[in-house]
C-alpha positions, 0 to 999 in steps of 0.5 A: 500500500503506497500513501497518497498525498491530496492537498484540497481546500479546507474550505471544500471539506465542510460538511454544510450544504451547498449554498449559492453563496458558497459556489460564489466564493468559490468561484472567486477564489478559483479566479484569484488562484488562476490570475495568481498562477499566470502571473507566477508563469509569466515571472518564470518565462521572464526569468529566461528572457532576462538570462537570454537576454544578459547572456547576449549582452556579455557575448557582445562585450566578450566579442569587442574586447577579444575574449575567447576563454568562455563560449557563450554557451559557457555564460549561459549556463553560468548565469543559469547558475546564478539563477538557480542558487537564487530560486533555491535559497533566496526566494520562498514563498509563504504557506499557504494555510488553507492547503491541508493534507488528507491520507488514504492508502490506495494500491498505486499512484493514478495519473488522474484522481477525482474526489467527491467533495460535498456532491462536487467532483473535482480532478487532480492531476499527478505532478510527482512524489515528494519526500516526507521532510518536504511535505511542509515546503510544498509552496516552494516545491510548486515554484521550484517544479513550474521552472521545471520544463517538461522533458517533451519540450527539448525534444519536440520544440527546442531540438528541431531547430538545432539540429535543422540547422546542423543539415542546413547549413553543412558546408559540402566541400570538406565534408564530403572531402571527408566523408568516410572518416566522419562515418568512421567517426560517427557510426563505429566510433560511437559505437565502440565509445558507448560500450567502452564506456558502459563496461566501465561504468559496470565495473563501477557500479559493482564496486559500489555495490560491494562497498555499499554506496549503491542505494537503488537498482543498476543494471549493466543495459542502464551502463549502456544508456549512459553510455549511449548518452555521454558518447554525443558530442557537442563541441559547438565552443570549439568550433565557434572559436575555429570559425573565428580563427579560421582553422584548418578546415579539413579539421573542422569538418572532421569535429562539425561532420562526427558531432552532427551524425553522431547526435543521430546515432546516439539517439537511435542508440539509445532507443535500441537499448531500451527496446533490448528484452530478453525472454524469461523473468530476468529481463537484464540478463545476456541473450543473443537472440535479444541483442540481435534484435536490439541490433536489428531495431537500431538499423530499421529506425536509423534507415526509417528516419533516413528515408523519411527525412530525405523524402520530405526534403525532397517533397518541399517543392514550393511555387510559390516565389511569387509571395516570399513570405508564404514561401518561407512559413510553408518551407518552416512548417514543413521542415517542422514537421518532418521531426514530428512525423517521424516521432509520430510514425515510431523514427527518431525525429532528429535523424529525419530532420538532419537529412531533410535539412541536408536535402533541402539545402541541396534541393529545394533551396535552389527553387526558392525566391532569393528573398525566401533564401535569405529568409530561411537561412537567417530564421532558423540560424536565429533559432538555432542561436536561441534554442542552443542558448535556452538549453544551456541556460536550462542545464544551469538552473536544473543543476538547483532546481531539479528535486530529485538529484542523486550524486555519486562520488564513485560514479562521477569520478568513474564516469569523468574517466569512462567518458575520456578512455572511450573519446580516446577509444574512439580517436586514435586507433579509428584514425590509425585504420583510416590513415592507411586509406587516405591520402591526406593523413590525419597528423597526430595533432588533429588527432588530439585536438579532436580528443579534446574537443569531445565536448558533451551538451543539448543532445547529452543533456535531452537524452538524460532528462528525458527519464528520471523516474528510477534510482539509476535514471535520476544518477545518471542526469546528476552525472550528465550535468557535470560531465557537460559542465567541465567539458563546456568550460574546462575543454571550451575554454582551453580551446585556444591555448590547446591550438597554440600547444598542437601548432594548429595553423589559423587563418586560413583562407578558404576563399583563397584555397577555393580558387586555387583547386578550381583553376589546377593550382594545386592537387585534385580534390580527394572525395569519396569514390562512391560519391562520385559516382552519385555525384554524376547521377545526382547532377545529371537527373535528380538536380534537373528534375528537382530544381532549375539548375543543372543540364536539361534533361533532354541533354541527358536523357536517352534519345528515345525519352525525350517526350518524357524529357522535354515534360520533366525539364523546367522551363529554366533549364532551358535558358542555357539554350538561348544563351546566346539572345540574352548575351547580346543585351546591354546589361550583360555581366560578360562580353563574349566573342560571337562563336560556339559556347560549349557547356559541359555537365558531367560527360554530356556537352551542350553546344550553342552555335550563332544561330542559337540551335543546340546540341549534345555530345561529348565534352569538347572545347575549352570551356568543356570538363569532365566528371571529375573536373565539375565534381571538384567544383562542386564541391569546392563551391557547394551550390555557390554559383553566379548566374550570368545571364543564363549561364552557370559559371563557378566563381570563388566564393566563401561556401558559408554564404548563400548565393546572391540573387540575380538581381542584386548581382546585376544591380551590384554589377551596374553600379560598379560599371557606374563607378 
């Protein structure tokens, strides 16, 4: 029998008949609780507000005078903190006299309870179970618990933007430069992290257990979610600072290519394990059959959420350039709602809305209206930078305010070093395969600089919080909380002083190293074989079939399929046809002698002669390239290309930005013509 806690009015426990002026005063003191609580809520949403706000405020500060010890995602959490302490210690609310507290033994705790007071039903709903010492401290429980976010919120509306934005605004070049070591990374390397790590925190909980410092159940599948858990990465500090300073980029893209991918791995990892059940009473025990399933459960949701994210990508295929603002929200909510459709369907959300992010970015961002562009990459880069923020704040101020921690001296310290000798399991001997297949090593002090920068946060701190009903859930979210901490402060902050001691060089220039692969300076861009061969498919059918750009169809396709060809083809793939029409008006950005224009996409070329008639073959002239050739510009640029007049030509530009739209470059153009 389990006792039950009720807190009702006294007031509601007369025996004397309902009166109508009883039910009036009720009614008033219900209107006055009602206004009572909105104001509180208000003063707990304005409390975020006022963190964001100082939060934004310091980063301004730290950005003019040059600070680079602290990320802002560290002043967040630090202020969060503050805020914490403050809620916890300085502020109480008095007792309410009026609450009393009625026992009654019931079998469990029901989710919803109504009670019969004098002939009125009323409903109350489960909140939590409390310790008996706080039974008196109920009011500053209740104030404690309404700045207690429900879990849900995370996952269903603060982590779709972040990770959204992680697929949108992939730079193309260096990650599929890298390709197979950032799988490597992700997929084997948090693999194998998560069960170094499980196994160790095991060995943990059993010297616990012998010592007696254990106080509830711990299972070795529960050492597994943790591992599962602490294995994301987040290292989005160091990688603001190598943005800033302009770090090798082929070690940006190895640390910003693992953490994204590897977020979505841990997730569905984490679901796998929780799905393992053995048959039989013991449901912790070691079974083939079960781990195979487990296995089996892990491949299904990863390629389900894959496959869905990347068909909604595709899917989003606005016409509606004409009016840019409805252009933007239908492109929002349906990038929105990849995340909740595959939570729905049974997926991981978070797998979905990566690939339909890199999708769209590939896809659909080339057929919305230049307005519509800009819009969406600085929507969801602001609410990438709100949401990040928001969490980390969130982290500071649970650290006080969550009820039921429970810390371990034995199992933080097991799990700081659990978590460094998984990191170094997954680095090193991943990098030590992976360089006897590149071409362009890995040198052991990328290889460090990658250890150090394993940083833990949103996706560690989501997938903790999101259960803490048992003994085992509630130590592990106490642990999580410190191992982001340290890294977030200890490891961000020595980012800096970590690059100077590797002798990581800064300030590169990547425009400058844009143009020299482009034009033969230097040695062919190494890609991924099985990504050149997609490339050509990609280039040649999908691009034209899904967007504007890219050769028309009727260029690619067989001869005996040009009815379905021509159907396919936009009418913008065809302007490349009447190149030579709009290069004799005044405005052109180029003065081109009036002969032959050869165009190559892949190993097909369009010709345009004087008379305007065109025509297909293999690649020949000057202008002409082969696959390889326009795969190294593609990647090199991403989808950076200058329309002109027409005419997709590849110039050098910094593949962190958008192209301009036409307009503006023929406006810009005129105006340097003027001057």
């Amino acid at each position: 029998m389990r006792l039950l806690s009720l807190f009702v009015l006294a007031s509601a426990l007369c025996s004397c008949p309902c009166r109508a002026e009883d039910s009036a005063m009720e009614n008033i003191v219900t209107e006055k609780k009602a206004e009572e609580s909105h104001r509180q809520d208000s003063a707990d949403l304005l409390v975020f507000i006022l963190l964001l706000t100082l939060t934004i405020l310091t980063i301004w500060l730290f950005k003019h005078r040059r600070f680079r010890f602290l990320h802002e995602t560290g002043l967040a959490m630090i202020y969060g903190l503050l805020v914490g302490v403050v809620l916890r210690y300085a502020i109480h609310v008095p007792s309410d006299m009026n609450n009393i507290t009625l026992s009654c033994n019931v079998n469990a705790s029901p989710a919803t309870l109504l009670v019969n007071v004098s002939g009125k039903f009323y409903e109350y709903t489960l909140k939590g179970e409390i310790s008996g010492s706080e039974v008196n401290d109920i009011q500053d429980n209740e104030m404690l618990r309404k700045v207690t976010f429900d879990p849900e919120v995370f996952f269903n509306i603060l982590l779709p933007p972040i990770i959204f934005h992680a697929g949108y605004s992939l730079k193309r070049r260096h990650f599929f430069r890298n390709l197979g070591s950032i799988l490597a990374y992700a997929f084997v390397g948090t693999v194998v992290s998560c069960f170094i790590i499980g196994l160790l925190m095991y060995g943990c909980v059993m010297l616990m257990k012998q010592i007696g410092h254990l106080g509830g159940d711990f299972f070795f599948t529960d050492c597994l979610f943790f591992g599962s858990i602490v294995s994301a990465t987040d290292p989005v500090t160091v990688l603001a600072i190598f943005n800033e300073l302009q770090v090798d980029a082929d070690l940006y893209a190895l640390l910003f290519g693992e953490s994204v991918l590897n977020d979505a791995v841990a997730v569905v990892l984490s679901s796998s394990i929780i799905a393992y059940q053995p048959e039989g009473d013991n449901t912790h025990t070691f079974e083939a059959m079960a781990m195979l399933k487990s296995f089996g459960i892990f491949l299904g949701v990863f390629s389900g959420s894959f496959a869905l994210g990347v068909a909604t990508g595709v899917v989003t295929f606005t016409k509606l350039r004409d009016f840019p603002l409805l252009e933007t929200a239908l492109f929002f909510l349906m990038s929105w709602s990849t995340f909740l459709l595959a939570e729905a369907c049974g997926f991981t959300g978070v797998v979905a809305v990566l690939f339909c992010g890199m999708t769209q970015a590939h896809y659909t961002f080339n057929n919305l209206s230049p307005e519509s562009q800009e819009r969406t990459k600085q929507l969801f880069e602001l609410l990438n930078f709100l949401a990040e923020n928001f969490i980390f704040s969130y982290m500071g101020l649970t650290l006080f305010t969550f009820k039921n921690h429970v810390f371990n001296p034995i199992f933080i310290v097991g799990a700081f070093l659990a978590v460094f000798l998984g990191r170094a399991a997954n680095i090193y001997p991943l990098s030590f395969l992976l360089n006897l297949g590149r071409k362009h090593k890995i040198s052991p002090n990328f290889q460090h600089m990658m250890m150090f920068a394993g940083l833990r946060g949103a996706m560690t701190f989501a997938l903790s919080i999101r259960d803490t009903a048992t003994y085992a859930r509630q130590m592990m979210f106490s642990t999580t909380l410190l191992v982001v901490f340290f890294t977030v402060w200890i490891c961000g902050g020595g980012t800096t002083q970590m690059l100077s001691c590797q002798k990581i060089r800064v300030g590169v220039d990547t425009d400058q190293e844009n143009f020299v692969s482009v034009f033969g300076l230097s040695t062919k861009q190494e890609s991924a074989w099985f990504f050149r061969i997609w490339y050509n498919f990609d280039h040649n059918y999908l691009k034209p079939l899904l967007t504007h750009s890219g050769p028309p169809l009727t260029a690619t396709f067989p001869a005996c399929c040009g009815p379905l060809a021509r159907c396919l083809t936009s009418p913008q793939a065809y302007e490349v046809c009447t190149l030579h029409e709009q290069l004799k008006d005044s405005d052109s950005d180029l003065i081109l002698n009036d002969s032959d224009i050869t165009l190559t996409y892949g190993d097909i070329t369009v010709s345009t002669d004087a008379t305007g008639a065109h025509t297909s073959g293999m690649p020949v002239g000057r202008v002409a390239v082969n696959s390889d050739e326009a795969l190294d510009r593609e990647l090199a640029f991403g989808d950076h290309e200058l329309v002109i007049r027409g005419t997709r030509l590849v110039l050098p530009m910094d593949d962190s930005e958008p192209p301009l739209p036409l307009d503006s470059r023929r406006h810009r153009h005129k105006n340097e013509t003027m001057s």
